[in-house]
C-alpha positions as a Markdown table, in Angstrom:
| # | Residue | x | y | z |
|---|---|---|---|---|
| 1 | Unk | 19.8 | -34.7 | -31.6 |
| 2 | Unk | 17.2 | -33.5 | -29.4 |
| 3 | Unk | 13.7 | -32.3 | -29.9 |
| 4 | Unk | 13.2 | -28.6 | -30.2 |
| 5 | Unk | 11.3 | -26.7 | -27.9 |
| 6 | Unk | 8.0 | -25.6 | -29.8 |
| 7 | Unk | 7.0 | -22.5 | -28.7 |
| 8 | Unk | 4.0 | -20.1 | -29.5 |
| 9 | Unk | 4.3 | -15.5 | -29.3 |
| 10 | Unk | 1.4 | -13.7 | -28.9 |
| 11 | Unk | 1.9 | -9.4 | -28.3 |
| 12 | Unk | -0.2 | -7.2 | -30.1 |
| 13 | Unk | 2.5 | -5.6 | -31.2 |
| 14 | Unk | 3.0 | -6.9 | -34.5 |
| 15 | Unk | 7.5 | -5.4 | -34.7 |
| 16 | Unk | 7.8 | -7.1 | -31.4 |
| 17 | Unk | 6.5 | -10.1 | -31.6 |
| 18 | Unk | 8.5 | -10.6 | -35.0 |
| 19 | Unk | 11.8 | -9.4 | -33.6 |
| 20 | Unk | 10.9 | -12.1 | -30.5 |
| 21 | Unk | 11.1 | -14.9 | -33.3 |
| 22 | Unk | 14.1 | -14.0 | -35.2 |
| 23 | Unk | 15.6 | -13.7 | -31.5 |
| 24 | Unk | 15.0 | -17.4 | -30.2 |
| 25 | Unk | 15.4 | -18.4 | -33.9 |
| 26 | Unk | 19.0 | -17.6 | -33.9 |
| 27 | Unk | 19.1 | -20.3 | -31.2 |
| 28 | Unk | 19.3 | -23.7 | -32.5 |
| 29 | Unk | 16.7 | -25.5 | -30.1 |
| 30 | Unk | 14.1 | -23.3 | -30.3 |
| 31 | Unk | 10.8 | -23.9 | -33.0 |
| 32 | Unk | 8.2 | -20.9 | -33.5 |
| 33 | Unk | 5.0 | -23.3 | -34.3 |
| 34 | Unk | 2.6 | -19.9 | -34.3 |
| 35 | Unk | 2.2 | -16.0 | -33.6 |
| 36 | Unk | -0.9 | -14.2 | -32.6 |
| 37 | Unk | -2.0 | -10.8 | -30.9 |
| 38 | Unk | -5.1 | -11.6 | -28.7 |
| 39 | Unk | -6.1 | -13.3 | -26.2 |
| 40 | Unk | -8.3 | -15.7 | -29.0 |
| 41 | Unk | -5.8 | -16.2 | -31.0 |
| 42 | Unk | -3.5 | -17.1 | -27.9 |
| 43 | Unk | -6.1 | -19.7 | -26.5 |
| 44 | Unk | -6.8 | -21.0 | -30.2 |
| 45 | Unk | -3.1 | -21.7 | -30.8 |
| 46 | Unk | -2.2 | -23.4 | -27.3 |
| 47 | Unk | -5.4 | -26.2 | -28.4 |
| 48 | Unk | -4.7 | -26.6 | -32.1 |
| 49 | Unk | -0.8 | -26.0 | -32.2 |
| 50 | Unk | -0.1 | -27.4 | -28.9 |
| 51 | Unk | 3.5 | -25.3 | -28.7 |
| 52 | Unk | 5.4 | -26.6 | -25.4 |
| 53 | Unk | 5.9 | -23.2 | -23.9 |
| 54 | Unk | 3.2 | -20.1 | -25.0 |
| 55 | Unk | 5.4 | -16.9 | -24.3 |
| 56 | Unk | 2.2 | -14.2 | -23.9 |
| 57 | Unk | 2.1 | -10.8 | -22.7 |
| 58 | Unk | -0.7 | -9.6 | -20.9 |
| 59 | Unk | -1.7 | -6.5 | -21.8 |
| 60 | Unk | -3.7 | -7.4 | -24.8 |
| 61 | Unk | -7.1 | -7.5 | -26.6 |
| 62 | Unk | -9.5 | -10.1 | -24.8 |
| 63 | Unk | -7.4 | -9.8 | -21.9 |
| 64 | Unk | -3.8 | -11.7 | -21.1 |
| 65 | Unk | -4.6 | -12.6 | -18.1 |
| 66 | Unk | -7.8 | -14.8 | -19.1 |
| 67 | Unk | -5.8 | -16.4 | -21.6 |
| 68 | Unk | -3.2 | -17.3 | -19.5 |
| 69 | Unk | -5.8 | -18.8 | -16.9 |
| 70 | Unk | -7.4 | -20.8 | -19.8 |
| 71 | Unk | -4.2 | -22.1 | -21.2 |
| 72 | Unk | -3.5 | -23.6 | -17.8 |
| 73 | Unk | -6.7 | -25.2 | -16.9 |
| 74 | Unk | -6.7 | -26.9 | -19.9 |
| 75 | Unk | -3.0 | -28.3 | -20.0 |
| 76 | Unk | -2.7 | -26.9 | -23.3 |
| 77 | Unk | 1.1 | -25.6 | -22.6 |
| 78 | Unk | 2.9 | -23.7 | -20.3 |
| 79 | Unk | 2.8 | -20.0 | -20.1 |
| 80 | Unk | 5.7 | -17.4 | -19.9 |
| 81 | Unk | 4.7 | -14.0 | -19.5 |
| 82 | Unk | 6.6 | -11.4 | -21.0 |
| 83 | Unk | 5.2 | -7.9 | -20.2 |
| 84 | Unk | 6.3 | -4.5 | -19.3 |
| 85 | Unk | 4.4 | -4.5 | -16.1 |
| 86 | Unk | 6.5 | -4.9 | -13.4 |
| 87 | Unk | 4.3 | -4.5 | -10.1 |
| 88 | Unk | 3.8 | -7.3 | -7.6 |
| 89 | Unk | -0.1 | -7.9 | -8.2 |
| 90 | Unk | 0.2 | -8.2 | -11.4 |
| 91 | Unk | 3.3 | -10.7 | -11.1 |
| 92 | Unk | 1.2 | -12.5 | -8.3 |
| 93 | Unk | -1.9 | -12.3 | -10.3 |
| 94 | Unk | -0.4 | -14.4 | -13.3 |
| 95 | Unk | 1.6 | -17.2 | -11.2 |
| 96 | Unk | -2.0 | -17.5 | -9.6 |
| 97 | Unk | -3.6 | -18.1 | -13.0 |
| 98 | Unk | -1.4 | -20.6 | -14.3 |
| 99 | Unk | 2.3 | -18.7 | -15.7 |
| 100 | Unk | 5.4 | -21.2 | -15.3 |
| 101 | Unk | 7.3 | -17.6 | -15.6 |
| 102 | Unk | 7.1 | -14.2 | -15.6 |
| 103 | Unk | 9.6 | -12.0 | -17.6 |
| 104 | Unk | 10.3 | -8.4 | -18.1 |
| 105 | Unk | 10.4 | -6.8 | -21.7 |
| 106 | Unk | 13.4 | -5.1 | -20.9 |
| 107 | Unk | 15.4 | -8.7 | -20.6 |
| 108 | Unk | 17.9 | -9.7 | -23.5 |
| 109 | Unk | 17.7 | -12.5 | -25.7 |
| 110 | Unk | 19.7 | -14.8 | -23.6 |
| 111 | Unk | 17.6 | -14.5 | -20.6 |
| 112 | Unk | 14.5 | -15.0 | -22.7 |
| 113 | Unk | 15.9 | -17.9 | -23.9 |
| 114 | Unk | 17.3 | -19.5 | -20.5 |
| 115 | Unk | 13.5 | -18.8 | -19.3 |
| 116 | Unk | 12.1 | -20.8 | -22.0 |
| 117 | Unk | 14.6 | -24.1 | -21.9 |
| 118 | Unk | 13.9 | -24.0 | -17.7 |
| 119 | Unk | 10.0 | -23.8 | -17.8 |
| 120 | Unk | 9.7 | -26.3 | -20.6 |
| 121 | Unk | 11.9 | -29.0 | -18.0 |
| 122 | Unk | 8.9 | -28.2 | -15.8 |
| 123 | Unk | 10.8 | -24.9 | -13.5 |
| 124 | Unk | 9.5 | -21.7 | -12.6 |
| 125 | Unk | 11.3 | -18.7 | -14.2 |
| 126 | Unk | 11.2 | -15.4 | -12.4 |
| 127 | Unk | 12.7 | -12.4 | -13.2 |
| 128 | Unk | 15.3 | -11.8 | -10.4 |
| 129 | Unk | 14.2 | -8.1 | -9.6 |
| 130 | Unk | 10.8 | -9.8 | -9.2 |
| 131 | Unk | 11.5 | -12.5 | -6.9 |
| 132 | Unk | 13.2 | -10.0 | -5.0 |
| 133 | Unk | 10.3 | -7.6 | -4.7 |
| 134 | Unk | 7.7 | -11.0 | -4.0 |
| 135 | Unk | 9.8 | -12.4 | -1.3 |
| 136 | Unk | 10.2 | -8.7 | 0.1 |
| 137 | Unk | 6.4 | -8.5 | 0.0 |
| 138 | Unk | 6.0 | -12.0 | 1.1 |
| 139 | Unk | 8.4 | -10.9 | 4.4 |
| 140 | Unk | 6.9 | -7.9 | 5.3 |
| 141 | Unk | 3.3 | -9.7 | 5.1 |
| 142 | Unk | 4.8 | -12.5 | 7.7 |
| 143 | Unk | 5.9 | -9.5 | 10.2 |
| 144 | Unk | 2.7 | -7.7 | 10.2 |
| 145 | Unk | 1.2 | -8.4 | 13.7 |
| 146 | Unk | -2.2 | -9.7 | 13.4 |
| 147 | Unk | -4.6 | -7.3 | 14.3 |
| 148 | Unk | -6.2 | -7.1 | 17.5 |
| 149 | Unk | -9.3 | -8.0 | 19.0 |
| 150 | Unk | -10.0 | -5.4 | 21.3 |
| 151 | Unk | -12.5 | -7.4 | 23.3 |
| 152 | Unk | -10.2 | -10.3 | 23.7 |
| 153 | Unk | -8.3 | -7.7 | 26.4 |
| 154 | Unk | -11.4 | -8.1 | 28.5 |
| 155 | Unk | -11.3 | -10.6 | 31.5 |
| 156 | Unk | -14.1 | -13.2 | 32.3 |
| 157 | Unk | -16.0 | -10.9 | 34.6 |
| 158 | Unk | -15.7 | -7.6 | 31.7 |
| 159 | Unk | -17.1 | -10.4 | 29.2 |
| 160 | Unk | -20.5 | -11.1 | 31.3 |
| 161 | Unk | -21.0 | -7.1 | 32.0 |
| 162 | Unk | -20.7 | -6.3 | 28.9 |
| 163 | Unk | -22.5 | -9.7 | 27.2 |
| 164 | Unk | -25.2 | -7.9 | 30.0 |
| 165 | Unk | -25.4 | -4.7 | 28.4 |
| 166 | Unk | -25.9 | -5.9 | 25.1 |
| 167 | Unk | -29.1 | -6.7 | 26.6 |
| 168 | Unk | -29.9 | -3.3 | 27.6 |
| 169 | Unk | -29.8 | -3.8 | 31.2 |
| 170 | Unk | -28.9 | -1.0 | 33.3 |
| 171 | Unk | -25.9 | -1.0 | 36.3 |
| 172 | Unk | -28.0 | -1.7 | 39.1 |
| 173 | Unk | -29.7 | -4.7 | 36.8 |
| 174 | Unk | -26.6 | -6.1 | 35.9 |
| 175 | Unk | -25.6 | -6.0 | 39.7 |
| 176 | Unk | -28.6 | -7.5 | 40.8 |
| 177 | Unk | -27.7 | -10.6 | 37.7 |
| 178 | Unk | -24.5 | -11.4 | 39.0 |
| 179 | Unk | -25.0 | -10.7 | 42.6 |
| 180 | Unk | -22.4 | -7.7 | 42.6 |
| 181 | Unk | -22.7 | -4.1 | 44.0 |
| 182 | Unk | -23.8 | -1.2 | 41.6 |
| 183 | Unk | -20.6 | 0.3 | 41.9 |
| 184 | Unk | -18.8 | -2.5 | 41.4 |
| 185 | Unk | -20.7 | -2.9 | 37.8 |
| 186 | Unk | -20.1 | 0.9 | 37.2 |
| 187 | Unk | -16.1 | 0.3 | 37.9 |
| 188 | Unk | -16.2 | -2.7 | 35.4 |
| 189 | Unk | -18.4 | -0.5 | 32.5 |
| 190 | Unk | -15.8 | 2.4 | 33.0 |
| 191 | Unk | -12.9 | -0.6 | 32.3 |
| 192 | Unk | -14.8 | -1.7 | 29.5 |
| 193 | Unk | -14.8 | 1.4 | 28.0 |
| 194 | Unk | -11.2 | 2.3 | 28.4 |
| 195 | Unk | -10.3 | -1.2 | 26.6 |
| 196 | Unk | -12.3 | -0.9 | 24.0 |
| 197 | Unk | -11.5 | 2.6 | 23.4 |
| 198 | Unk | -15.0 | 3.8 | 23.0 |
| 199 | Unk | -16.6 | 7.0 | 24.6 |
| 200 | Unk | -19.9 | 5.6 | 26.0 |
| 201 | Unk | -21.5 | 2.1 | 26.8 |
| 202 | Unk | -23.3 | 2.4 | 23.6 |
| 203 | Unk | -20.8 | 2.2 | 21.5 |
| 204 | Unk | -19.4 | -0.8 | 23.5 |
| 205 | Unk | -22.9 | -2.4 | 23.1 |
| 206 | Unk | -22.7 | -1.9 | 19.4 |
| 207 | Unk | -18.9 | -3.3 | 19.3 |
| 208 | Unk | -20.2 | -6.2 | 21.3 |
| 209 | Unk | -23.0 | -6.9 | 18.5 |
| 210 | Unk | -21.1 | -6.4 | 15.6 |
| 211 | Unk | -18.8 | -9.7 | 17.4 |
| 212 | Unk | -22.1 | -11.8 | 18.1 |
| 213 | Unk | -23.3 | -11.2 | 14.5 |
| 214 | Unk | -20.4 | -12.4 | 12.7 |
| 215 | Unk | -19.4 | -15.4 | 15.2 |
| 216 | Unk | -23.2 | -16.6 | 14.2 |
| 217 | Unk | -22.7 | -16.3 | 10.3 |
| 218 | Unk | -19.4 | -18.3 | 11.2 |
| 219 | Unk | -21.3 | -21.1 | 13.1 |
């Protein structure tokens, strides 16, 4: 005969978590080593009790998702989240503390139980409506287009004008610096300015410095 699978409830629902044991207790592999309703409580029973999967909720006192992070770190068991929220972040936000699973309130008492028996074999357990909403999210992150870097349209020659300006050299200046006409210059500034969408060469300036700033906290 093998082992049951001990496992820990904390909700602060006091009717719930009750009704959650004498679910899994119909079950014959199934052992409830402890209850609790706080995040405490849920830390304190993962060291001493050492249950092999911690079914927690999140939305409790001291905060589920601290507990769950806790839990993790410390290899004290693995974590099943049973809550009513049903959002992405909050989904991503526990699998990125620690949680082995993540399951709705709403599911029945076989599910609950199917979640428990994989995550203790060492699998994740997502609600399917989740993992269809993650992957969803996940897909439409991929397809975004990066965004753009406006002054990556200009060419070579756009780049020294403008790198100029910045500066605060004037057309003829400029002209004089890279042995061009003034008119030539002024055609390049009024290209500048169209690329980078602003309405005068000071803005462009300030574009331009904003760029040089943060590439010199980079290096």
């Amino acid at each position: 005969m093998f082992p049951k699978i001990r496992v820990g409830i904390v909700d602060d629902h006091p009717l719930f978590r009750e009704g959650l044991a004498h679910t899994l207790e119909r079950y014959g592999d199934f052992e409830i080593v402890g209850t609790g309703g706080s995040a405490d409580e849920a830390v304190r029973m993962a060291q001493s009790l050492r249950p092999d999967v911690m079914v927690c909720d999140i939305c409790m006192p001291g905060g589920g998702l601290a507990a769950v992070e806790e839990i993790a770190a410390t290899g004290s068991g693995k974590v099943l989240v049973l809550s009513m929220k049903d959002d992405t972040e909050t989904v991503s936000a526990a699998l990125g503390k620690g949680a082995f699973g993540y399951l709705l309130k709403g599911s029945g008492g076989v599910e609950l139980a199917s979640a428990i028996r994989a995550i203790h074999q060492g699998d994740r357990y997502l609600t399917p409506s989740l993992a269809v909403q993650l992957l969803s999210r996940s897909a439409i992150r991929t397809a975004e287009p990066p965004v753009r870097d406006p002054l990556a349209g200009l060419t070579q020659r756009e780049s020294q004008v403008l790198s100029i300006m910045v500066e605060g050299r004037s057309n003829k200046e400029i002209g004089n610096k890279l042995a061009l006409s003034e008119k030539t210059i002024k055609h390049h500034v009024t290209r500048i300015l169209q690329k980078l969408s602003v309405r005068n060469r000071v803005e462009a300036v300030l574009m331009a410095s904003r760029r040089r700033q943060n590439e010199n906290r980079v290096n």
